[in-house]
N, C-alpha and C positions, 0 to 999 in steps of 0.2 A: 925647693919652693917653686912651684907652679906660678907663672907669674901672667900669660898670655893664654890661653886656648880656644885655637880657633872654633869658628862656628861649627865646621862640617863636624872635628869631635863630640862636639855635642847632641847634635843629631842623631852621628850615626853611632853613639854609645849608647843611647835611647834608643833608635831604633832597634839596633840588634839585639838589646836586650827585652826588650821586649817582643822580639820574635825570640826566645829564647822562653821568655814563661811563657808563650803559648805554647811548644813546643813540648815543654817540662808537664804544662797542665793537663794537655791532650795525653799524652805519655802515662803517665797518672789514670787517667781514667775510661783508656782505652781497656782492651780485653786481657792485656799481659800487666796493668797495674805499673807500669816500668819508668822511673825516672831515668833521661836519658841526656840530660844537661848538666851533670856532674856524675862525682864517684863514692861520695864519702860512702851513702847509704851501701850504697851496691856493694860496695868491698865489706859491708860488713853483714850483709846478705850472705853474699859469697863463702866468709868465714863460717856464719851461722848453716850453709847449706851443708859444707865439708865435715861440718862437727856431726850433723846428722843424717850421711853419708847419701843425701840427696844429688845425686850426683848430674842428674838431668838439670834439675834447676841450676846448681854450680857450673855447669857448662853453658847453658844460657846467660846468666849471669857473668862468666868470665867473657863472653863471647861478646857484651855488651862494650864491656874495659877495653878489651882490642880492640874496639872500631873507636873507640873515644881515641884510644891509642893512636891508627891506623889515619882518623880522619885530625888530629894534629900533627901528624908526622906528613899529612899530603900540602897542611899550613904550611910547614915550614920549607918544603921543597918550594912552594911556588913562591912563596914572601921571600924567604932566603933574611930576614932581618928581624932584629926583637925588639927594635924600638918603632912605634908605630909614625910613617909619616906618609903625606903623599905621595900618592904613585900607583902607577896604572895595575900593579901584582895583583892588590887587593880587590877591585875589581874581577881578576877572573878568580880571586880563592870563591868571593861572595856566590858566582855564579853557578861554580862547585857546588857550593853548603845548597844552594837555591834550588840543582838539578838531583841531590843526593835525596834530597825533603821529597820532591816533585816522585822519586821514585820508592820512598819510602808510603808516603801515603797511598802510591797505587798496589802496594805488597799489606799495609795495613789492612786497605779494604777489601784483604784475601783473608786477613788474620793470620797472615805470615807472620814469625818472630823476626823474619829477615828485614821488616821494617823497621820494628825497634834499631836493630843492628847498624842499619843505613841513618836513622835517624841518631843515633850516638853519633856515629862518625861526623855526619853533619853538628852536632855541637860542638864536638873535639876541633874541627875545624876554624869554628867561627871561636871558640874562646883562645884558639893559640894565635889568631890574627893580631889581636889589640896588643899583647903582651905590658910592653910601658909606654908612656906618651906623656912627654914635659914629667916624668918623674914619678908620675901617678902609677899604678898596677893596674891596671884596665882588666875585669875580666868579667864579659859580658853574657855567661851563661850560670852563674851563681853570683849570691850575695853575702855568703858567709865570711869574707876578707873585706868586702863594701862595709859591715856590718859592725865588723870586729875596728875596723877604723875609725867609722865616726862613733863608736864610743871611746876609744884612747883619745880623739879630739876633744872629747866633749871632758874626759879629764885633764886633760891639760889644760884646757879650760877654767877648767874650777881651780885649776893650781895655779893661776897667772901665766902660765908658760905660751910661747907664740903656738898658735896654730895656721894651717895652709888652708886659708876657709874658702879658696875658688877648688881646689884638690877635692874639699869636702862637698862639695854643690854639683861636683862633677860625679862624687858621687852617689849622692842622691838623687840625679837625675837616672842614669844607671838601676838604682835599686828601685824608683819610682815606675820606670819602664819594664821591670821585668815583674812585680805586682800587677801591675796594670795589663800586662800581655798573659799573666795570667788567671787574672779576671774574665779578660777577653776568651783566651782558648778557651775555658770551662762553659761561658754563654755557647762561644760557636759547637763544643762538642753536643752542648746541650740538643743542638736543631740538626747537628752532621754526624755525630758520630765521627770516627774515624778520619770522614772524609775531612772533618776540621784541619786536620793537616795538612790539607794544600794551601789554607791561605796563608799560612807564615811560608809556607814556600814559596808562592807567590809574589809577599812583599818580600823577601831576600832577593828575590831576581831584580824586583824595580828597585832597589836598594842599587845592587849590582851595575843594574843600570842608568841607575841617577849619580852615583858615585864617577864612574867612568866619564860620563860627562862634565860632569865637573872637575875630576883631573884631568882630562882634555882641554878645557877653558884656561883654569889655570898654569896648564901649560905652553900656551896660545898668549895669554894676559897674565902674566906674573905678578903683577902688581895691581891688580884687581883682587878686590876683598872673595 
C-alpha cells in the first residue's frame, strides 16, 4: 500500500511520460513508421518478418530491441538500484536519454534508421529508471501494465475489496501524460516533421536539469518539502 508520494514523483512520472508519447507518436509517424517506447508490437513484427523471410526488415526491427536492450542496460549501470528514490544517478541517466534524443533527431533529419535505433535506446533507458517506487511499478514509456491495473482496481472495487486509490491516481497521471505527449508529438510533427524530435529531447534535458537541482537542495535542506 502506497501511503505517501512525494511531489517530484509525480511530476517527473508525468513528465517522462509524456515525453515518452511524444517520442512514441513522432516514431509512428515519421518515415520508418517505428514504435520505439516499447516491444510488444515489434517483436511481433519481427516474428511476422522471419515467417516471411524478410529478412532486412527483421534485422531492422531486431536492431530496434537491442538498443531498447542496450539503452536499459546503460539504466542500470548508472542507477545501479530498482527501487526508484532520490539521488543525483538519475540526473545524469536523464541527461543520457536527453543527449541520445538530441542525436537521434539530428540522424532522423537524415532519414537514417540509426535514429530510430538511438531513439529506442533512449526509451529503454528512461523506462528502466523508475522501475518501483513506494511499491507502485512505474514504467514511464508504456501504458499497458498502467492499464491492465486500474481495471483489476476498479474490480475489486465492485467486489468490496480494499483498493490503493493514491497507487491508482499515480497512475493515471502517468497514462494521462503519455496521451497527452502524444497528442502533443503528432501536432509538433504536424509543423516539424522529423524535426518534432528534439523538443522531447529538449525537455528531458530541462527535466535533467530541474531534477539535479532539486536533488542538490534537497540535499542541502533535508527537511524541506
Amino acid at each position: 500500500m502506497v501511503h505517501k508520494l512525494d511531489a517530484w514523483a509525480w511530476i517527473g512520472g508525468g513528465a517522462l511520460a509524456g515525453i515518452a508519447g511524444m517520442i512514441n507518436a513522432i516514431g509512428y509517424l515519421s518515415y520508418s513508421h517505428q514504435a520505439v517506447t516499447h516491444l510488444t508490437g515489434t517483436t511481433s513484427l519481427l516474428a511476422i518478418a522471419l515467417q516471411a523471410a524478410e529478412f532486412a526488415s527483421a534485422l531492422h526491427l531486431g536492431l530496434v530491441m537491442l538498443a531498447f536492450l542496450l539503452g536499459a542496460a546503460l539504466s542500470g549501470f548508472i542507477i545501479q538500484r530498482q527501487s526508484l528514490r532520490l539521488g543525483r544517478r538519475y540526473g545524469a541517466a536523464l541527461a543520457c536519454e536527453g543527449l541520445l534524443l538530441l542525436l537521434a533527431a539530428l540522424l532522423m533529419r537524415r532519414q537514417l534508421e540509426t535514429g530510430s535505433y538511438l531513439a529506442s535506446a533512449a526509451c529503454g533507458l528512461q523506462n528502466a529508471m523508475a522501475s518501483t517506487y513506494g511499491g507502485a511499478v512505474l514504467r514511464t514509456t508504456h501504458v499497458t501494465g498502467i492499464v491492465t491495473d486500474l481495471g483489476s482496481a476498479v474490480g475489486h472495487a465492485l467486489r468490496g475489496l480494499e483498493v490503493d486509490w493514491l497507487r491508482m491516481r499515480l497512475y493515471l497521471v502517468v497514462l494521462g501524460g503519455f496521451a497527452s505527449g502524444g497528442l502533443l508529438g503528432a501536432v509538433l510533427f504536424h509543423h516539424a516533421g522529423t524535426d518534432a524530435l528534439f523538443y522531447p529531447a529538449t525537455l528531458t534535458l530541462i527535466v535533467a536539469l530541474g531534477y539535479t537541482g532539486y536533488a542538490h537542495h534537497r540535499r542541502l535542506h533535508p527537511k524541506t518539502p
